[in-house]
C-alpha positions in Angstrom: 72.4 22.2 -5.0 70.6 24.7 -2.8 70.9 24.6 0.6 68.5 22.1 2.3 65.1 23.6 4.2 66.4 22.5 7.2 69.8 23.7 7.0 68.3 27.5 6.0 65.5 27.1 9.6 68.9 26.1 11.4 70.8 29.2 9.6 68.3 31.7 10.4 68.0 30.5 14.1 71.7 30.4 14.7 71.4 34.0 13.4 68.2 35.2 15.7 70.2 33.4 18.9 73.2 35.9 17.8 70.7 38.9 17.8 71.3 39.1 13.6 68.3 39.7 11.1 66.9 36.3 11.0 64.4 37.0 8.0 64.3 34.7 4.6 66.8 37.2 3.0 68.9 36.2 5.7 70.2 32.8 3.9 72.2 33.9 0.8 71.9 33.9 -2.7 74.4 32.6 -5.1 76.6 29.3 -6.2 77.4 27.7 -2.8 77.4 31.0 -0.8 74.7 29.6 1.6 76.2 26.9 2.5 79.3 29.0 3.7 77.2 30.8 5.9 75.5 28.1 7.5 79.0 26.3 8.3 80.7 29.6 9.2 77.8 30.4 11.9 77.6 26.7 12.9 81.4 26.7 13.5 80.5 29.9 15.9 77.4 28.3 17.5 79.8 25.6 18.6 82.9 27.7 20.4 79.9 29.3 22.0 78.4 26.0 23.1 82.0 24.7 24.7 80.9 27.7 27.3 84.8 28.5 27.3 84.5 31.2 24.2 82.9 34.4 24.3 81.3 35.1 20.6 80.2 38.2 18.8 79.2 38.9 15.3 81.1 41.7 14.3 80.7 44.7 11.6 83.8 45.8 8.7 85.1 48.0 11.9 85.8 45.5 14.5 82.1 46.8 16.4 79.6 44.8 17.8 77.0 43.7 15.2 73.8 46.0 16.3 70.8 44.1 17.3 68.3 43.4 14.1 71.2 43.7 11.7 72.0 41.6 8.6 75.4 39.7 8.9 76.9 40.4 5.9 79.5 38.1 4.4 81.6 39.3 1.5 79.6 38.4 -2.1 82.8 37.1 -3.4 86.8 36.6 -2.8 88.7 39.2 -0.7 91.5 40.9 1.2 90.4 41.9 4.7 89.6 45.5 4.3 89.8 48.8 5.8 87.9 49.1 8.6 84.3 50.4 7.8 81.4 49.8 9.8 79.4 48.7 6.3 82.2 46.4 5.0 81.6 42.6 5.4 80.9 40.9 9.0 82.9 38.3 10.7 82.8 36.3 13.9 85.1 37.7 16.4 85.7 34.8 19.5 87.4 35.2 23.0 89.1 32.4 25.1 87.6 33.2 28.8 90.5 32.6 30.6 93.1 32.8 28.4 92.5 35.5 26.1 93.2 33.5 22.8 91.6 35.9 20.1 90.7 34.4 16.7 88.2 35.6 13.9 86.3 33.6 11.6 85.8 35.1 8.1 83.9 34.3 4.7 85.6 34.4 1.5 88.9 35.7 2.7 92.2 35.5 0.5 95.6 34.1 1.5 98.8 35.1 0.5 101.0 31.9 -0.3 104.9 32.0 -0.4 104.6 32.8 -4.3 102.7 35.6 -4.0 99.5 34.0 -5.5 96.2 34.8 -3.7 94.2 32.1 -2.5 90.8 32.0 -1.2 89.0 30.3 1.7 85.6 29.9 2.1 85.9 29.5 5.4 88.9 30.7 7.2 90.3 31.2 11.1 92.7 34.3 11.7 94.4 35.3 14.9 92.2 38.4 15.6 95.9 40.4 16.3 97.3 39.5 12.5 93.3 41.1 11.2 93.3 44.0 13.5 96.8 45.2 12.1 95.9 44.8 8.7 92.1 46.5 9.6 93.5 49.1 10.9 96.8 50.1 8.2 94.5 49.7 5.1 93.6 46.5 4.4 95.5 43.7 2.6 96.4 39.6 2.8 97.1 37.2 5.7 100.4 35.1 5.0 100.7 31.8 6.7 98.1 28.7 7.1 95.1 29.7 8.7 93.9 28.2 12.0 91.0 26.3 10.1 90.5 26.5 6.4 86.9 24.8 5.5 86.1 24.5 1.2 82.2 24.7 0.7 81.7 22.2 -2.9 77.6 22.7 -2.7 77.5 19.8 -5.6 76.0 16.7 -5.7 78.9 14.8 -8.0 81.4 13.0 -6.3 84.8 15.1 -5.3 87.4 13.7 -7.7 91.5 13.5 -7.1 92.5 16.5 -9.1 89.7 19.0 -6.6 92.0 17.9 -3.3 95.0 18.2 -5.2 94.3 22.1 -5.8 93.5 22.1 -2.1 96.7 20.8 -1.2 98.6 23.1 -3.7 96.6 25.9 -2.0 97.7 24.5 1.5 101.1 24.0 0.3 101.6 27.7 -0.9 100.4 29.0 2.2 102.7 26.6 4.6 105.7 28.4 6.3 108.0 25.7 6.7 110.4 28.2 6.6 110.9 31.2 8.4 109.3 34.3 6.1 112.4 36.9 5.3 112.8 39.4 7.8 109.8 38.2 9.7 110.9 35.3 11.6 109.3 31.8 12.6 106.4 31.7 12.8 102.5 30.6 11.4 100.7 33.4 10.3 102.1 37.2 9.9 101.7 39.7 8.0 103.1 42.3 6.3 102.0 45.8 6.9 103.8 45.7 10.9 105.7 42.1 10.0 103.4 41.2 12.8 103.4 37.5 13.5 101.7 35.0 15.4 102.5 31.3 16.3 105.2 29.0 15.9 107.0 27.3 12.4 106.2 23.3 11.9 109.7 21.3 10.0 106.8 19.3 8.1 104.2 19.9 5.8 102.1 17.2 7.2 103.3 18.0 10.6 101.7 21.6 9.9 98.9 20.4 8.6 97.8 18.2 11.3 97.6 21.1 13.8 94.4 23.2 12.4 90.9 22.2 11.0 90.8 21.7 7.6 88.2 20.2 5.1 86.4 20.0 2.3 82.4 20.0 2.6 80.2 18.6 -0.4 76.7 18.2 -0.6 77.7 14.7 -2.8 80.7 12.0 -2.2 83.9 11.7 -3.1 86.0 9.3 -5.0 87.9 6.6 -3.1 91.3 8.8 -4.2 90.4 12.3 -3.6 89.4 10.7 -0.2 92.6 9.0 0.5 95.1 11.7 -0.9 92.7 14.0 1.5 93.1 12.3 4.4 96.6 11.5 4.3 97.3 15.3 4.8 94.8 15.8 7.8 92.2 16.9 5.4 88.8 16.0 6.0 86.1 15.0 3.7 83.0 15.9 4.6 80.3 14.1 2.2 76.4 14.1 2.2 77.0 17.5 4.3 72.8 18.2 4.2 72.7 14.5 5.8 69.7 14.1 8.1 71.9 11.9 10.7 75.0 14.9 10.9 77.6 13.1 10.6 79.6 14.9 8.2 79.1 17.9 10.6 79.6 16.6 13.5 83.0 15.1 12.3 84.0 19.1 11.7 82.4 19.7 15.2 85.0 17.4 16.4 88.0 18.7 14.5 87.1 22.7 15.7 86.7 21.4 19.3 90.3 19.7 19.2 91.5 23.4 17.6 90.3 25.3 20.2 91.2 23.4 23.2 95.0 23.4 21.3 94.8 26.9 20.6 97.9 28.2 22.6 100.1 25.3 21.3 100.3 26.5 18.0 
């Protein structure tokens, strides 16, 4: 399902309020890649609106998008790269009084406990854990992301097995226990064995500390929704919805994220 005309007006003037290229060929082409960006920016509109966050769109380098420029997300999965000025953009976001640093990127693969790659269409990093990996070549987060959002632009209704590869993806990435010569901890990784945050005993206790979902442009079964929910997972149906409720149930969860930011 393409993304609604509304949802692509409010795209393009989230993007001119952010001083982006705000043109048609600023809503993206390809399967569900439009709806990403419309979540990812809305997610960054609304740390912006707390008034507590500083936000900047930000080139492949870590620099300040340039006025008029397109805010390029990557076409398909990835590591977080090198730095380079013309890789893909992210949002970088500043606490204003206590300096929590976090970046929210398109597209960007996980490394789980196994090994396997995992991507997120949506995903939170500590801005620390991407600068190291910028700026030693590139690679992999390890650890469950601050938020983790799943874009399903399809009108059919979300059926048990989809959430059960979301929780094996959530699963893989948990650090219940502490990472081999890293320590406790959240997120690290492994270039420096830098780390960030602190190591949850449960799975579910993990999981509730973070925004995570599933977004569909349809419904989803009554088990998918249950098995979704009981892990802190929400389910975010009818997302092009004229009344917002969908989105302003993930407005809610990212709000409760940020103000808990230094507790995790």
């Amino acid at each position: 399902m393409a993304l609604s005309s509304t949802a692509k007006t409010e795209l393009r003037n989230m993007l001119r309020a952010f001083r982006a290229a705000h043109g048609p060929t600023a809503v993206p082409n390809g399967n569900g890649k439009a709806l990403e960006a419309w979540l990812l920016v809305k997610i960054a509109m609304e740390a912006n609106r707390t008034g507590h966050w500083t936000v900047e769109l930000r080139r492949g380098d870590g620099s300040p998008l340039p006025p008029g420029q397109p805010f390029d997300l990557p076409g398909g999965p990835s590591q977080l790269r090198p730095s380079n000025p013309s890789g893909p953009c992210f949002v970088h976001i500043e606490h204003n009084l206590h300096g929590a640093r976090l970046e929210i990127h398109g597209s960007l693969q996980w490394m789980g406990r196994s090994n396997a790659r995992h991507e997120c269409d949506i995903s939170v990093v500590p801005a620390q854990i991407a600068e190291r990996l910028r700026f030693n070549g590139g690679g992999y987060p390890h650890g469950l992301p601050v938020a983790a959002i799943e874009c399903k632009d399809k009108t059919g209704d979300g059926v048990l097995d989809e959430t059960r590869q979301t929780l094996a993806r959530m699963f893989d990435l948990a650090l219940i226990t502490a990472p081999q010569g890293i320590g406790e901890c959240r997120i690290f990784e492994a270039s420096t064995n830098s780390r960030w945050g602190i190591r949850n005993t449960t799975y579910r206790g993990l999981y509730s500390t973070g925004t995570f979902a599933i977004a569909r442009a349809g419904n989803f079964q009554p088990g998918a929704r249950r098995l979704a929910t009981h892990y802190y997972i929400a389910t975010l149906d009818s997302i092009y919805e004229a009344s917002g409720a969908s989105v302003g149930a993930l407005m809610s969860r990212w709000q409760t994220t940020l103000a808990a930011i230094t507790t995790f």
